[in-house]
N, CA, C and O atoms as a GROMACS GRO file, in nm:
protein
  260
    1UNK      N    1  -1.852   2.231   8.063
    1UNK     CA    2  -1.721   2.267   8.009
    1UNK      C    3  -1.680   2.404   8.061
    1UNK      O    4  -1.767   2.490   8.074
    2UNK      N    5  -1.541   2.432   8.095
    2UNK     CA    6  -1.508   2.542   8.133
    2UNK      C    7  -1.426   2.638   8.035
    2UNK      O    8  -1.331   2.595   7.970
    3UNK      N    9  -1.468   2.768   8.028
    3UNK     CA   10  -1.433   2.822   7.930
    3UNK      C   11  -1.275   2.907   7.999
    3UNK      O   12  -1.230   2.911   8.114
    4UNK      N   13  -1.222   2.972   7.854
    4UNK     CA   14  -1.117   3.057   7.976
    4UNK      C   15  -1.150   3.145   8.028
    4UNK      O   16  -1.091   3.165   8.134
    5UNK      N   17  -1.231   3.222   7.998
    5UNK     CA   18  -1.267   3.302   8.070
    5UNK      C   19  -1.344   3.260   8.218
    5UNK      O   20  -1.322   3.334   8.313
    6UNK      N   21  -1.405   3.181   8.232
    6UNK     CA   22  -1.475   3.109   8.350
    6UNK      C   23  -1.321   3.060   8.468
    6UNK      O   24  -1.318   3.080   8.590
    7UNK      N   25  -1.178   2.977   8.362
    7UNK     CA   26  -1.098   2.935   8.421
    7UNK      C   27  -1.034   3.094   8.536
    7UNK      O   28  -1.016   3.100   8.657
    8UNK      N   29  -1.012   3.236   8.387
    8UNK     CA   30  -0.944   3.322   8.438
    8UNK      C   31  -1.011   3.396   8.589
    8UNK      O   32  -0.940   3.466   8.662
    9UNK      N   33  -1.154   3.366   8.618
    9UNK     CA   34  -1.224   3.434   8.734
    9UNK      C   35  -1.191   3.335   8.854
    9UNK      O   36  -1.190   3.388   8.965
   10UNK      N   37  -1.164   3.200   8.845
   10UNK     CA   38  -1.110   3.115   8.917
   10UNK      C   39  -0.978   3.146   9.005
   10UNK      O   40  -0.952   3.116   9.122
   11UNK      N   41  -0.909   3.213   8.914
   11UNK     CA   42  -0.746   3.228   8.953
   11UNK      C   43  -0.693   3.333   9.068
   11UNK      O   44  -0.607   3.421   9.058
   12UNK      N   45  -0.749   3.306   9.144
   12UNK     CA   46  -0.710   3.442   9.285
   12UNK      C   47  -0.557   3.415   9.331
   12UNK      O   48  -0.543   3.474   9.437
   13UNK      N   49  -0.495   3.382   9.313
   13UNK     CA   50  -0.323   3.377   9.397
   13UNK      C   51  -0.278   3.397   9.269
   13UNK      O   52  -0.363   3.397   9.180
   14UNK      N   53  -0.172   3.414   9.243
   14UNK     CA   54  -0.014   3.364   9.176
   14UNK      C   55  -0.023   3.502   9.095
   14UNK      O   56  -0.102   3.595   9.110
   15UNK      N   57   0.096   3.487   8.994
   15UNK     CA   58   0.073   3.655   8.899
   15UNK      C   59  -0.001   3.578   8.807
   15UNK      O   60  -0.030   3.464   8.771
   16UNK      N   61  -0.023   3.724   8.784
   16UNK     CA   62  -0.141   3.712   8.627
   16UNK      C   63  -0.114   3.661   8.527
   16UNK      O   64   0.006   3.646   8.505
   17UNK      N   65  -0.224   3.606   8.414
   17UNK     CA   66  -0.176   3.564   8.342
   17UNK      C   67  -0.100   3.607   8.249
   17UNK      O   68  -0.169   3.708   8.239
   18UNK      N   69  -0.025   3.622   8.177
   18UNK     CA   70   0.082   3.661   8.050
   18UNK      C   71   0.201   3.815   8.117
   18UNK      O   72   0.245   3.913   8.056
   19UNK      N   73   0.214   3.777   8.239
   19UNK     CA   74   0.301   3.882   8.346
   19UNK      C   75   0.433   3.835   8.346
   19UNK      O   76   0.524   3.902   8.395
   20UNK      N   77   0.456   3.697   8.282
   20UNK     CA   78   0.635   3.637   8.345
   20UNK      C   79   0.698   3.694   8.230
   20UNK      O   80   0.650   3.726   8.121
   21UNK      N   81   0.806   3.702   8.273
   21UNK     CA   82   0.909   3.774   8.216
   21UNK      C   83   0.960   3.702   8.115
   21UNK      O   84   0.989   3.583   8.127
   22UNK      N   85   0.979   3.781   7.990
   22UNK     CA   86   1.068   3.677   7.888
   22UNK      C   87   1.211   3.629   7.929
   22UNK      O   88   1.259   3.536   7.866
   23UNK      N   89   1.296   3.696   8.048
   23UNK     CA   90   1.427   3.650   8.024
   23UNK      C   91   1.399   3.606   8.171
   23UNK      O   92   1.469   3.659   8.258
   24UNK      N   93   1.300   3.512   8.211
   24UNK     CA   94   1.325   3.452   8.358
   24UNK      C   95   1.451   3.352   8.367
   24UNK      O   96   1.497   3.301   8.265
   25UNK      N   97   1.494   3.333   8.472
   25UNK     CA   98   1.559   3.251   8.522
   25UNK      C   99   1.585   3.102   8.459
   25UNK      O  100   1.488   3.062   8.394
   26UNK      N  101   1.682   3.024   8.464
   26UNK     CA  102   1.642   2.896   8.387
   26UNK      C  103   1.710   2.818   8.560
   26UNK      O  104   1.785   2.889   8.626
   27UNK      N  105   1.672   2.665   8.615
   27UNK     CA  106   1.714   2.619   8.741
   27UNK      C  107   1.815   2.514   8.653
   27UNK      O  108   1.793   2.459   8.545
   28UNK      N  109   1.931   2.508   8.739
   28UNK     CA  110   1.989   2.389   8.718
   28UNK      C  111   2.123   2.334   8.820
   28UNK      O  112   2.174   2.393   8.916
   29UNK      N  113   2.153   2.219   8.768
   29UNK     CA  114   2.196   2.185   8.878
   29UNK      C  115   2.361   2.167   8.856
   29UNK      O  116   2.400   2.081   8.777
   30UNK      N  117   2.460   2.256   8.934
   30UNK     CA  118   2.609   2.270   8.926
   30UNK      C  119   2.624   2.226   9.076
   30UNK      O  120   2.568   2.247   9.183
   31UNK      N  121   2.772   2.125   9.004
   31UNK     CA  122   2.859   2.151   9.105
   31UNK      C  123   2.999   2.231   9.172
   31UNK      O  124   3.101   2.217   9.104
   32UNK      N  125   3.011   2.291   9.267
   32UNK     CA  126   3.122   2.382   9.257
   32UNK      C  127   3.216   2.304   9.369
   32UNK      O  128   3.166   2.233   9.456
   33UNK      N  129   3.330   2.323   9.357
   33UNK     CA  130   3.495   2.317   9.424
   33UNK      C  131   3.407   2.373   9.585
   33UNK      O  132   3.338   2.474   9.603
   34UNK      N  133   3.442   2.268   9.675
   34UNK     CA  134   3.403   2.372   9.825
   34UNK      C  135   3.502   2.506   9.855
   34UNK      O  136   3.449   2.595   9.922
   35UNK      N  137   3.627   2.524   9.816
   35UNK     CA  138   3.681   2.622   9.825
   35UNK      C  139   3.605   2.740   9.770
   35UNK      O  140   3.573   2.840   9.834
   36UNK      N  141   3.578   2.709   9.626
   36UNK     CA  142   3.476   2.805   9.582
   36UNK      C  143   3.357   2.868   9.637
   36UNK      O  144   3.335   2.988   9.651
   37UNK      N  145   3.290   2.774   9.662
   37UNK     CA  146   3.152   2.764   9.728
   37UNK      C  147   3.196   2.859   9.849
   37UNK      O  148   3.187   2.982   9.843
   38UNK      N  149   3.240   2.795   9.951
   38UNK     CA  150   3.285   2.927  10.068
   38UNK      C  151   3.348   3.046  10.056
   38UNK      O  152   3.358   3.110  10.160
   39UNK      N  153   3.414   3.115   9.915
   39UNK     CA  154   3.489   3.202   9.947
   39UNK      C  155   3.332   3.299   9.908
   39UNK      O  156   3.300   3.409   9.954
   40UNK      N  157   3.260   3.217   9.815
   40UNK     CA  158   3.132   3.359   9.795
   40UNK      C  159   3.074   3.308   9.891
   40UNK      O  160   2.958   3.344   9.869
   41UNK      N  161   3.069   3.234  10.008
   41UNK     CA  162   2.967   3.241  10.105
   41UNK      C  163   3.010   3.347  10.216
   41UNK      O  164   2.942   3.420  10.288
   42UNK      N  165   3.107   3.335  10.207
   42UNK     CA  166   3.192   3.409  10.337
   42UNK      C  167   3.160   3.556  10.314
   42UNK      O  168   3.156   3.636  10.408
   43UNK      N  169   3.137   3.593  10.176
   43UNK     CA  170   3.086   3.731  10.138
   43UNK      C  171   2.962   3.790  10.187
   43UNK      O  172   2.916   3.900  10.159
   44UNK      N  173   2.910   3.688  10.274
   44UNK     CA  174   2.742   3.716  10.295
   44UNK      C  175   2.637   3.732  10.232
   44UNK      O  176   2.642   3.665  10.128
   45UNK      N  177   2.525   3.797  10.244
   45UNK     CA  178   2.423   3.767  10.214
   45UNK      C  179   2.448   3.853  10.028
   45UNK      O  180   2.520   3.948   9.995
   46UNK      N  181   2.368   3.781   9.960
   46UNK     CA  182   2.358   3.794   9.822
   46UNK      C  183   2.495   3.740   9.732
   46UNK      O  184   2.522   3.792   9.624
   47UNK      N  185   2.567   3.644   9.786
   47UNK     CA  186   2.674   3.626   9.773
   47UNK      C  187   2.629   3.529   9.597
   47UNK      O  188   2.694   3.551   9.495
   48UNK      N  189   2.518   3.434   9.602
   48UNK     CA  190   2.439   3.372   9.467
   48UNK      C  191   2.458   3.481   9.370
   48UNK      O  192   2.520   3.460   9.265
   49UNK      N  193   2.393   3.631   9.408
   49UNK     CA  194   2.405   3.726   9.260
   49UNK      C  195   2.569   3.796   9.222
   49UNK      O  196   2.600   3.867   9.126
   50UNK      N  197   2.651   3.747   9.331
   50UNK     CA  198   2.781   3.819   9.307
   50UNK      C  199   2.840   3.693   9.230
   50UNK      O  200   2.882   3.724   9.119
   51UNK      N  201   2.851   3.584   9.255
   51UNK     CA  202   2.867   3.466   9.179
   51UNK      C  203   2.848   3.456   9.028
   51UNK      O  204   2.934   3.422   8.947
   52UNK      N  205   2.660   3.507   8.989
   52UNK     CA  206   2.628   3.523   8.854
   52UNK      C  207   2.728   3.646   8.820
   52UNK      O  208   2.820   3.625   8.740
   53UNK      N  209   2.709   3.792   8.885
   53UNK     CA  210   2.795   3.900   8.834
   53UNK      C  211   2.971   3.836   8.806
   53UNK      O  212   3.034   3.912   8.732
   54UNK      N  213   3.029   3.747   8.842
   54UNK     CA  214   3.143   3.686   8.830
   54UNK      C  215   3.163   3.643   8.739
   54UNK      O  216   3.264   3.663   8.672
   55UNK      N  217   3.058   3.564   8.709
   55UNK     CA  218   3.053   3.434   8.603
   55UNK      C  219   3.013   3.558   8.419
   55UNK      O  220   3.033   3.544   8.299
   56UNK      N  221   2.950   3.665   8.512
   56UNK     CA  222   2.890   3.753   8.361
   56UNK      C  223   3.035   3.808   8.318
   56UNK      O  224   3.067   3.802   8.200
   57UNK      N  225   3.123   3.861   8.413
   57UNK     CA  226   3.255   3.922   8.392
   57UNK      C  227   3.362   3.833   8.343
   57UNK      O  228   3.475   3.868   8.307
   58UNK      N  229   3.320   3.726   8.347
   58UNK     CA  230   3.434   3.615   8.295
   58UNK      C  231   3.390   3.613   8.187
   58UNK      O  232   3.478   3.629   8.103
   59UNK      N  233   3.274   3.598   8.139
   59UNK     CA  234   3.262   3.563   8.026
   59UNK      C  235   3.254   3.698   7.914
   59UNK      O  236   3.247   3.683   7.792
   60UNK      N  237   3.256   3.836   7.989
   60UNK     CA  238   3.293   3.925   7.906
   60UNK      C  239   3.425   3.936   7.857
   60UNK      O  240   3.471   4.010   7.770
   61UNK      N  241   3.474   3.858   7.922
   61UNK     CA  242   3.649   3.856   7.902
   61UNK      C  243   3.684   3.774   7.799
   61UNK      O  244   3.786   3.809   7.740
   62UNK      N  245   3.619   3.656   7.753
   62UNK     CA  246   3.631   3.583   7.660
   62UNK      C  247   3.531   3.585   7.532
   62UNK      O  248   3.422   3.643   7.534
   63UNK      N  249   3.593   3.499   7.399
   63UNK     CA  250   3.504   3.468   7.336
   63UNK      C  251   3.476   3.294   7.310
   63UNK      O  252   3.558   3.207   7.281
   64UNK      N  253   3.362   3.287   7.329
   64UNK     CA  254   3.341   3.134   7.340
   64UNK      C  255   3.304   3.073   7.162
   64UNK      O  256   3.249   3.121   7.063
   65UNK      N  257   3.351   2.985   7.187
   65UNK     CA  258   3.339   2.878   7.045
   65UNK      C  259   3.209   2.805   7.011
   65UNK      O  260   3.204   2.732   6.912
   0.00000   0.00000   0.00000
């Protein structure tokens, strides 16, 4: 039987254990307007985090139900 501690000396790659972040990332799957899609591509590189910064400013603008 393997204990955890036996498992934790096993573990050479990845991060450590209890290291991930509480507010990681969540994946999912949208679709956007291609107009959309190209006008933040055309912005270049990091154009994905100017998108989220967009989407954070819109929604500071409102209040949702």
């Amino acid at each position: 039987m393997h204990t955890t501690d036996m498992i934790a000396q096993y573990k050479t790659r990845g991060r450590p254990v209890g290291t991930r972040k509480a507010d990681t990332k969540q994946a999912v799957t949208v679709r956007y307007s291609p107009d959309v899609l190209a006008a933040f591509k055309a912005t270049g590189p990091g154009w994905k985090a100017r998108m989220i910064d967009a989407l954070r400013e819109w929604l500071g603008q409102r209040t949702l139900v």
